[in-house]
N, C-alpha and C positions, 0 to 999 in steps of 0.2 A: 283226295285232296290233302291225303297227311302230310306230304311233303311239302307243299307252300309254305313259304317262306314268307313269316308274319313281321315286318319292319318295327311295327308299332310293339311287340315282345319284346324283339331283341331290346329297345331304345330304352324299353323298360326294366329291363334286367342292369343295364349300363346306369342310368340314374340313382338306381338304388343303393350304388356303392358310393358309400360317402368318400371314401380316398382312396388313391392308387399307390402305390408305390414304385416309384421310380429313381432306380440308379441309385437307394438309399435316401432319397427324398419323398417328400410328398407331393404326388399331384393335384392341383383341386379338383375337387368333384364337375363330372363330365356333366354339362345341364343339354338338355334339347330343348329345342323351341318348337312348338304348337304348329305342326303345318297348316293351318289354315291362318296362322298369324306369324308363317316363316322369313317375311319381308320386314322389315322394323327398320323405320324412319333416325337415321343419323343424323340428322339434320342436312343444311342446303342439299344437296341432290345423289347426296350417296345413299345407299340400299343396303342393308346388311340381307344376302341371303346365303344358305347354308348350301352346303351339297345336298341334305337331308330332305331340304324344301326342293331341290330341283329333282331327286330320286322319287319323294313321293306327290310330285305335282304332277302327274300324270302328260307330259308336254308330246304333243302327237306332231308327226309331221304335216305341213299346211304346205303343200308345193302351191305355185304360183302357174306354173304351165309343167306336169308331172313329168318328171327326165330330161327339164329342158333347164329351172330357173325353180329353186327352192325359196319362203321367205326368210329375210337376216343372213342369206348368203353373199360378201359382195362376190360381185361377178364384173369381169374385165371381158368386154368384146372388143378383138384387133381385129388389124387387118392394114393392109397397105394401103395410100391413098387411093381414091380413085375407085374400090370396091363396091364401096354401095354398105356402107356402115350404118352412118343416120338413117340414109333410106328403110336398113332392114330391121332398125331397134324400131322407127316410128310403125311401122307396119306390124310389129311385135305388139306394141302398146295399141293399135287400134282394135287388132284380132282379143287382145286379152279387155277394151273396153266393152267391145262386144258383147264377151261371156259365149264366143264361137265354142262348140263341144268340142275340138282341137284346133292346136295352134298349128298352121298349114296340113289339117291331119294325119298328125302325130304325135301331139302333147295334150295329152287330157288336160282344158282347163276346166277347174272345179267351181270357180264363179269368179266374175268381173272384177274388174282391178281399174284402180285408177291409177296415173303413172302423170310422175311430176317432170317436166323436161327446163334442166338450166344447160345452156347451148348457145353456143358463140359465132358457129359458121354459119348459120340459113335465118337468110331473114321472112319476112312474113309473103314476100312474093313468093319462092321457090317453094315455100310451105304450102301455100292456099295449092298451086298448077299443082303439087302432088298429091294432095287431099282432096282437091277436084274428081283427077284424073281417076283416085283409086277407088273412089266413092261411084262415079259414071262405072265402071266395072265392076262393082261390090255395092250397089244403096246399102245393104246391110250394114254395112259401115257408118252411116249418116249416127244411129243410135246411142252411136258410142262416144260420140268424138267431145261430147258435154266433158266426159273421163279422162280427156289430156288436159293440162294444162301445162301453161308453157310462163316461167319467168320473166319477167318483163321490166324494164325501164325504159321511159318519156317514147312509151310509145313503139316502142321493140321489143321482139323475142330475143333478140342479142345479149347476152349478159356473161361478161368476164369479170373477173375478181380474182382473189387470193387463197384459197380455204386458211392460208396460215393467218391470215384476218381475223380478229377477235371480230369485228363491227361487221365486216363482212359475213362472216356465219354465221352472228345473232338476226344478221336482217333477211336474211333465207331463212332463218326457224322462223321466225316471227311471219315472213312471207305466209308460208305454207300452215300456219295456225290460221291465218285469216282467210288462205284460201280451206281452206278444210271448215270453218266455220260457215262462209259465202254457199261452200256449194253443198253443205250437209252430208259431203262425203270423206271417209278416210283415206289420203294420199298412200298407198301403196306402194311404189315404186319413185325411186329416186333415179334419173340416166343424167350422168356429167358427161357433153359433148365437146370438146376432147376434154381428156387428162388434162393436154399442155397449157389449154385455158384459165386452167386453174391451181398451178404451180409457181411458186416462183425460183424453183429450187435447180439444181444442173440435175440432169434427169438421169445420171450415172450416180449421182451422190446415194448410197442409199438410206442411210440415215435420216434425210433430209426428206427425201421420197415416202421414204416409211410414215414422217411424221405428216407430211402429207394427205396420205391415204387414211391415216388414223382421224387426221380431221374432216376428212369426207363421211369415214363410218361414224364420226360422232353428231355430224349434223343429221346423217340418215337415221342415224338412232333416237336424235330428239325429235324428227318428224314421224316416228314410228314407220319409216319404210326399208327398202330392201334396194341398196346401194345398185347401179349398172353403168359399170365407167368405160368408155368408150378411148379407145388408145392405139396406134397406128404402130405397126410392124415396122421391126430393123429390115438391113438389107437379105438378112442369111433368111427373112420369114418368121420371127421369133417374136419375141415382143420387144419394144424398146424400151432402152432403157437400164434401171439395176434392178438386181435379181430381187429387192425387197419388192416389186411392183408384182411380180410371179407370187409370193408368197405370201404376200396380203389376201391375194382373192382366194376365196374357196373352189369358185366355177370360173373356167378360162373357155371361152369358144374362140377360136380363130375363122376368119372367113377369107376364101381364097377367090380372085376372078378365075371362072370356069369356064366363060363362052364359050358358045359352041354356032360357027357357022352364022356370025351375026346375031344369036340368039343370048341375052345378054343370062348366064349362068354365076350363081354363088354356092361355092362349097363350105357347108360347115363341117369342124370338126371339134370336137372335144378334147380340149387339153388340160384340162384339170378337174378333177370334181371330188374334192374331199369325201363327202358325204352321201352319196348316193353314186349308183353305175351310170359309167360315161355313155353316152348313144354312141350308135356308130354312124361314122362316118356320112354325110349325104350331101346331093345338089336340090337348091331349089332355083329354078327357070319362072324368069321375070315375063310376064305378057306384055301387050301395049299399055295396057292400064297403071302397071308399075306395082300387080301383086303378084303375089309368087303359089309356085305349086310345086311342089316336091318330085321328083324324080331318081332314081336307083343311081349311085355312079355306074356300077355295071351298063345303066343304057345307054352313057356315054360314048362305050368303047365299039372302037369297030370288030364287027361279029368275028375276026379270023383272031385277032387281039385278044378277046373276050374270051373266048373258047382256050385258048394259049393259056390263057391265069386261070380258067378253072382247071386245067389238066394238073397243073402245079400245086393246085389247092388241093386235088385230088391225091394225087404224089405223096402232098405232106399227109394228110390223112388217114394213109397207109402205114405211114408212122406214128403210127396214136396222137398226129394234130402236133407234135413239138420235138423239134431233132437240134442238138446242139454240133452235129455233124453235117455240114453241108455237101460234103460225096455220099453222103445215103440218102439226100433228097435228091440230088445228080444223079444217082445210079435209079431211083425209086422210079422217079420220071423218063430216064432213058426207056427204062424197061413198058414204059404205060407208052409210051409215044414213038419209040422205034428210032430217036432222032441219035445221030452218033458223032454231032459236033460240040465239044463241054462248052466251050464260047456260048455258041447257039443258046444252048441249056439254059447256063448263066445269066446270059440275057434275058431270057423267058421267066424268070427266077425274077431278077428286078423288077419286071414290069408288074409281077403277080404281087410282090410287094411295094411296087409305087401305089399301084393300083385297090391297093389295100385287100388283096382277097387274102394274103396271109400277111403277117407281120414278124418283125426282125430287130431284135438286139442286139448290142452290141455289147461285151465284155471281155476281163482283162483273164487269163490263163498264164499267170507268171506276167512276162515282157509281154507275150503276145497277145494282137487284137483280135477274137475269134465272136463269132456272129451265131445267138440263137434264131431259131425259126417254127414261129409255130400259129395257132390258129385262134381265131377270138382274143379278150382280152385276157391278160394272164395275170393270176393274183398276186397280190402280196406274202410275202414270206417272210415272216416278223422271225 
């Protein structure tokens, strides 16, 4: 243990110099503050706390559903109309009132959450037939459902507003203090259904967006929960909107309609996650009930299809998994499959990467546009 590295020496050593010198001046003497008394009240509602207090405040990670939804991350779920968005955040927030041991058996939840819904499109009919229906397929679900609440006015789940509202935001903090008072429980999760409900702003302005989003994490911050904003894809699939709406959130999932053969399918994918590694890629397949079960995208694919993108998987793999030459995955794969049309090839190549069994960059080599390829997620290179 002789090399551990003692915080509370060093801070010691730093204190005891009564001045520094600097550029010919003097600096005043460096003071610390007492971590267990590193937070100190400035009055109305600022906090003075140091780097010192958050280095030695021991702060652990607390996922909310592990690899899927961290807490104080906001997180933006899209997706195009029509996909089954609300449908798959309420089914989120029933599974985690639960305290189900994964969230569609894949995300360790570590204990029950309760989750706050302020939501403009479903009113209390469409609510009840889908908490009916998913409850008749799941009773387990019955235990939970005390754990949503849902914002309300004269008698509605309905509730638009402004977040750039001063009156408007004090009466959602103040809401959610009396519901956290009523139900003796701590509000966990915050979900705005949509965004555009709660904007008044042109939703390309980013400025305006930004400050926006800033007043959603400041409300979710005074109700002590963990921001989930709900926001509907441009036409290319993307998110809509300006790009401060991408870079507000920490965690981005998109979800894609998958059907398959009348079977109503959603694909999730990971498009952002600051802070933790992104899942890959998957479908979950909706029953009559309107809950979901997870399934491989691979089982989607028909078996000659399937077979085709692992060859290519395999191909690249022979390549130590990443080739910024795409005639050495062409030639790697001729040689494994005997096929001697490059088209052909080519095509077998995209599908493997639509399909996501390998993945594909794109970058600049002088003028020209030249395509990496390679396996997993690939990291960062600071």
């Amino acid at each position: 243990m002789d090399n551990v590295f003692d915080l509370g020496a060093e801070l010691e050593k730093v204190v005891k110099q009564d001045a520094m010198p600097v550029n010919g001046a003097v600096k005043a003497q460096i003071k610390t503050i007492d971590p267990e008394t590193a937070v100190e009240r400035l009055g109305g509602d600022w906090d003075l706390i140091t780097l010192e207090s958050i280095f030695t405040g021991k702060i652990e990670e607390n996922p909310i559903a592990k690899g899927f939804l961290n807490e104080d991350e906001q997180t933006i779920i899209f997706a195009p109309g029509g996909t089954g968005k609300s449908l798959l955040v309420q089914d989120t927030s029933m599974a985690l009132a639960c305290n189900f041991e994964r969230l569609w058996g894949k995300f360790e939840i570590p204990k029950p959450r309760t989750s706050l819904f302020i939501q403009s499109e479903n009113g209390r009919l469409p609510v009840y037939q889908r908490v009916s229906m998913k409850c008749e397929g799941n009773p387990d679900y019955i235990v939970g459902l005390q754990n949503i609440i849902f914002a309300g006015r004269h008698n509605s789940i309905q509730v638009a507003g402004h977040v750039s509202d001063q009156q408007f935001r004090d009466d959602l903090i103040e809401f959610a203090k009396r519901a956290t008072q009523e139900l003796e429980a701590k509000i966990d999760i915050v979900v705005w259904d949509p965004l555009i409900s709660y904007h008044d702003a042109e939703e390309n302005d980013n400025s305006r967006m930004r400050t926006t989003l800033d007043h959603i994490s400041e409300v979710s911050n005074d109700i002590g929960a963990t921001p989930i904003v709900i926001h509907h894809a441009n036409k290319e699939g993307g998110i809509r909107g300006a790009s401060a709406i991408f870079d507000w959130a920490r965690n981005i999932i998109k979800l894609e309609d998958a059907s398959y053969k009348g079977e109503k399918r959603i694909k999730l994918t990971h498009e952002k996650c600051n802070n933790a590694k992104m899942f890959d890629p998957f479908i979950l397949a909706m029953d009559e009930y309107l809950n979901f079960t997870p399934i491989e995208i691979t089982e989607t694919l028909p078996k000659g299809q399937r077979e085709r993108c692992l060859k290519v998987k395999e191909a690249l793999e022979l390549l130590s998994g990443d080739t910024k030459n795409k005639a050495e995955l062409v030639k790697q794969y001729k040689e494994l499959t005997g096929l001697g049309s490059v088209p052909t090839i080519h095509r077998h190549i995209d599908q493997a990467v639509d399909n996501e069994f390998i993945n594909r960059d794109y970058y600049m080599d002088g003028k020209l546009k030249k395509a990496e390829y390679y396996i997993g997620v690939k990291p960062y290179v600071f």
